[in-house]
Residue, then its C-alpha position, 0 to 999 in steps of 0.5 A: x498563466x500561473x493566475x488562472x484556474x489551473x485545473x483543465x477537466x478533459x471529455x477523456x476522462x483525464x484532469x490537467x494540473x498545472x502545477x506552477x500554480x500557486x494553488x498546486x498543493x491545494x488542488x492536489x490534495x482535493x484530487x487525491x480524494x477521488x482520482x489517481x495520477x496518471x503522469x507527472x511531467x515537470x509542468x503539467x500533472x495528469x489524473x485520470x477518475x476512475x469507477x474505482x476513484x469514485x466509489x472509494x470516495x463515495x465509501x468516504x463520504x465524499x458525494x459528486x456534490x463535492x467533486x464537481x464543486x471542486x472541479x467547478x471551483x478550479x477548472x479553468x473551462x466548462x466541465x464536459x457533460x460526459x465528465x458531469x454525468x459519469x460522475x454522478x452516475x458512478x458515485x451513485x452507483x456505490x450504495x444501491x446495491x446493499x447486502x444486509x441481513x434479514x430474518x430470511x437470511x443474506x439479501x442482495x436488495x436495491x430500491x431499484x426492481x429492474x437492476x435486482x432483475x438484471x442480477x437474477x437473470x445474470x449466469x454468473x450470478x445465478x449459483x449463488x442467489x437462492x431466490x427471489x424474495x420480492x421485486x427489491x430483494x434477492x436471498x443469497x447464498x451465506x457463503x456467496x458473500x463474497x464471491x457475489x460481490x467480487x462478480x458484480x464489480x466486475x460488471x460495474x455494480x460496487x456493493x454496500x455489505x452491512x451484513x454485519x459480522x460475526x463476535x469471534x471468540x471474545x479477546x480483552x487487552x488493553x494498550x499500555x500507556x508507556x511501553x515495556x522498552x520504557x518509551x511513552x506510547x499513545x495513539x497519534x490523532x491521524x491514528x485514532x481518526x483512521x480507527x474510528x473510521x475502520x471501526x465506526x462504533x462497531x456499526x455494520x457500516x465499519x468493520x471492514x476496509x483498508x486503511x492508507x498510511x505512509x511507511x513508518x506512520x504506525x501501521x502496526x500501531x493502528x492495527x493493535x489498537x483496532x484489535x482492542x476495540x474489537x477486543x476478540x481473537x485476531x489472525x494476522x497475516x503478513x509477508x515474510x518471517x521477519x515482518x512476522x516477529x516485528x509484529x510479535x514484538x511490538x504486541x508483547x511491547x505495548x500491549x498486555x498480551x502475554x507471550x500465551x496469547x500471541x502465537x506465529x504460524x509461518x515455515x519455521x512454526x505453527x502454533x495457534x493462540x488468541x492472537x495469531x500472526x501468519x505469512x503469506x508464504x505458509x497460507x499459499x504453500x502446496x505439495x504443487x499446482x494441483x493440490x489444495x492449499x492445506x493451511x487455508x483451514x487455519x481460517x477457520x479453525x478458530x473463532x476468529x473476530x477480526x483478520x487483518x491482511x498486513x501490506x494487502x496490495x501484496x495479497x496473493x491471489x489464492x488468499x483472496x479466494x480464501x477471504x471471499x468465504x470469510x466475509x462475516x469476519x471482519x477484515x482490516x487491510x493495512x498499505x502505504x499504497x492501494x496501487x496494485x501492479x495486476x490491477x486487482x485494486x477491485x477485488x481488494x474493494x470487494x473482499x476487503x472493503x473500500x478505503x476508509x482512510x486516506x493521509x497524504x504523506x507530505x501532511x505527516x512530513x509537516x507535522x513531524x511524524x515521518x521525516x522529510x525526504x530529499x529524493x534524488x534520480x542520479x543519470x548515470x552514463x553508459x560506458x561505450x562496452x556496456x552501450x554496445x550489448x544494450x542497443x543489440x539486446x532484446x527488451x527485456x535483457x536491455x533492461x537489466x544490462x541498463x540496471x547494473x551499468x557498473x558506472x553505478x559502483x563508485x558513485x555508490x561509495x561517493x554518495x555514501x561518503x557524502x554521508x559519513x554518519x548515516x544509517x545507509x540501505x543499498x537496495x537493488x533487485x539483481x543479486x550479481x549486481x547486489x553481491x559486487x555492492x557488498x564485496x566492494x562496501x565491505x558489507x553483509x547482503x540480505x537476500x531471500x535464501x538467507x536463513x532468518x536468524x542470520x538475517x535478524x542478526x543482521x537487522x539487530x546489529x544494523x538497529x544497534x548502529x554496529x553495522x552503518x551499511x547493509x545491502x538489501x534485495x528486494x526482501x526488504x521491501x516491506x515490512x522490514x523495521x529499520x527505524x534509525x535508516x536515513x539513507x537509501x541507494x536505489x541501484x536497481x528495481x522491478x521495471x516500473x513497479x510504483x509501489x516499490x519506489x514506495x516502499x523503499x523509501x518507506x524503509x526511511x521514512x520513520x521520524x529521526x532524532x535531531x533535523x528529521x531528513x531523510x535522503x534517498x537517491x536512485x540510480x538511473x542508467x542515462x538514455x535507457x529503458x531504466x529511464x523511462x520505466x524510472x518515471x512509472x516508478x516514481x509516480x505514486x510518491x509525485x502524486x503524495x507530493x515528491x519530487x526527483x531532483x534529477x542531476x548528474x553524477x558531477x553534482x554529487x562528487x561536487x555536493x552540489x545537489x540542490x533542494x528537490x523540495x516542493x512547498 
């Protein structure tokens, strides 16, 4: 069997990969270019194209040429007619409309007069469209950028905006050739790709969109040497204090900025320079749930030339509001993953821009810039008390009981001491659960009520290799620089959140001197909801090309974990 086409393209609109053929990784990375995983069971993958997939791979180029062409080259059947005609129907659907700026102002235009018809007559259309300039064009409103677009992919029409930008006020630095700490700094080739595909020159057709990279493969890197292309002020926003500062580090570190040029706007200070960096935390505080959100005016207040949104498949929902009226600045998104658990995957497309760069993590695996990761599920029994409370409780609290079985406790310790030398993150949701782990470790416990000098201190001592253990909440999830940490213990997460399970092995995945292994274990409460909600989980990073090597905790007292490697 394994001989044959082993892709199978179904009328549902769903993809079969088998994945015991010898062509698995091949396929699979073709697929990743224009349709998402759905489920991952051991021999059989299932993908799903989407309007989304499509149009994410038409901004990239990658035309229905090429994708029925790859269907066509390793499907073992026909392809269905639907499947054929909805592929060149939605990838056709990306660039016939187009936003562009013209001497009578913003236009909406498409060669196609009965679809800018269909726009002029829609309701919700209708507030922003000034008029109608002829039968291929619409006048729009300057400050509807946004919202025109955010409407209409909503109804299926994705917009092509090459309306171009506005300079902001100018900025000119450079990257040092070898840091301020002394280590040798230089743009990765992966990293210069993605930047010439954000900023394409400075053409209308670049200058916005989110770029996709593995936790630890320099996201931060690429943003710095983004801005200094566009070379004006820039205002960063990102998720927590934390995050905030390790940006400030790493400017004044590697680039010429100086310490009057980069500035933090957060809970603890509000200072406005050239560079700015903001959290999230601050952009959408409010007195309560009927007041404005008084710091959005820090959008505007200066010239800024470039807005880079830190984690942008965090985006609150305010701040796209807010981006939706700032579309003539240009707008960087930067992520591990564009999955986004309230589906709002198309106002990123709208708001922000399509994806303009894409790497499978196992790419970087191989070529040494983020370590190899072994992933292991442990199946953890319940004990006979703890099963009891679990059958009689409603959904939600079965979860939690699963969550923190505390048949999980001494397994943690085990596998610590299956690691005597590593820089271990236990990481879990359940604050009781977190403070029992750190009482029995001996350990300090980040959490989000802690304040955030006794939180850096802990990270500094945690970097330095004074303290080998922390236990962490889900505060660490993002953004946290953690370069040293090769181990990670998942005891519990947010139900079946896939961009969690990606981020926290994230915080491991950063190149490490000598073998480059990386270890991250989840611990999984045996015939529970835990179980199936930990297979949601872990379908982004099967997708990237891991794999779970599920055992039981005999296997790991006995160190007989085996490899869950996929080469």
């Amino acid at each position: 069997m394994t001989r044959e086409k082993p892709l199978i393209v179904q009328s549902d609109y769903t993809i079969l990969l088998e994945v015991d053929s010898p062509l698995f990784e091949e396929v699979r990375d073709h697929l990743l270019t224009f349709a998402e995983l759905v489920k991952s069971p051991e021999h059989i993958h299932t993908y799903r194209i989407s309007p989304i997939s499509l149009w994410n791979a038409a901004s990239g180029g990658i035309d229905d040429v090429f994708i029925l062409a790859t269907l066509e080259r390793y499907g073992r059947y026909e392809i269905p007619q639907n499947i054929r005609s909805f592929i060149i129907q939605q990838i056709g659907r990306y660039g016939r409309l187009k936003l562009v700026r013209a001497d009578e102002g913003l236009l909406l235009t498409s060669e196609d007069p009965l679809l800018i018809e269909e726009i002029a007559n829609l309701r919700k259309a209708k507030p922003h469209i000034i008029g109608q300039v002829d039968e291929r064009n619409l006048l729009v409103k300057d400050m509807s950028r946004g919202l025109i677009k955010q409407i209409l992919i909503h109804l299926g029409h994705p917009v092509e905006d090459t309306a171009g930008y506005i300079d902001g006020a100018p900025l000119s630095f450079s990257l040092r050739e070898t840091a301020l700490s002394g280590e040798p700094f230089l743009l990765r080739d992966y990293q210069q790709s993605a930047m010439r595909a954000f900023y394409a020159e400075g053409a209308t057709t670049g200058g916005s969109g989110v770029v996709v990279l593995p936790c630890g493969a320099g996201k931060t890197i690429l943003g710095m040497g983004i801005m200094e292309k566009v070379a004006s002020w820039t205002l960063i926003v990102v998720t927590n204090i934390t995050a905030a500062r390790q940006w400030i580090d790493e400017l004044l570190d590697k680039t010429t900025l100086t310490e009057d040029e980069v500035a933090e706007y957060s809970g603890e200070r509000k200072a406005i320079k050239p560079v700015t960096i903001a959290t999230y935390q601050i952009l959408t505080w409010r007195k309560d749930k009927t007041s404005g959100f008084p710091h959005f005016t820090l959008f505007d207040k200066e010239e800024w030339g470039l807005v880079l949104y830190d984690e942008v498949h965090l985006l609150p929902a305010p701040i796209f509001r807010i981006t939706a009226q700032i579309q003539a600045k240009r707008r960087l998104g930067l992520t591990a993953t564009l999955i986004r658990e309230d589906g709002r995957e198309g106002d990123v497309f709208s708001l922000i821009g399509p994806k303009k760069y894409d790497i499978a993590w196992r790419r970087l695996e191989k070529a040494g810039w983020i370590a190899i990761a072994s992933c292991y599920e442990v199946r953890v029994p319940m004990p006979k008390s703890e099963r009891l409370s679990y059958v009689t409780s409603e959904v939600r609290t079965k979860f939690r009981i699963a969550s923190e079985n505390p048949e999980k406790l001494p397994l943690i310790k085990t596998i610590i001491g299956r690691h005597p030398q590593a820089q271990i993150l236990v990481i879990g949701l359940y604050l009781s659960q977190l403070r029992k782990v750190a009482k029995m470790l001996g350990v300090p416990l980040i959490q989000g009520s802690m304040p955030t000098t006794e939180r850096e201190k802990i990270y500094d001592a945690f970097r330095r290799g004074i303290q080998r253990i922390i236990v962490v909440s889900k505060v660490a999830n993002f953004a946290v620089d953690l370069p040293d940490a090769n181990v990670a213990i998942q005891i519990s997460g947010t139900f079946g959140s896939r961009q969690e399970e990606a981020q926290r092995l994230g915080r491991i995945l950063r190149p490490k001197k000598g073998e480059n292994m990386a270890y991250f274990y989840t611990l999984v409460s045996e015939e529970t909801s835990e179980e199936e909600f930990s297979k949601k989980r872990q379908l982004f990073l099967t997708e990237q090309g891991y794999q779970y090597f599920v055992i039981t905790p005999d296997r790991v007292l006995d160190g007989g974990l085996g490899s869950p490697r996929v080469d």
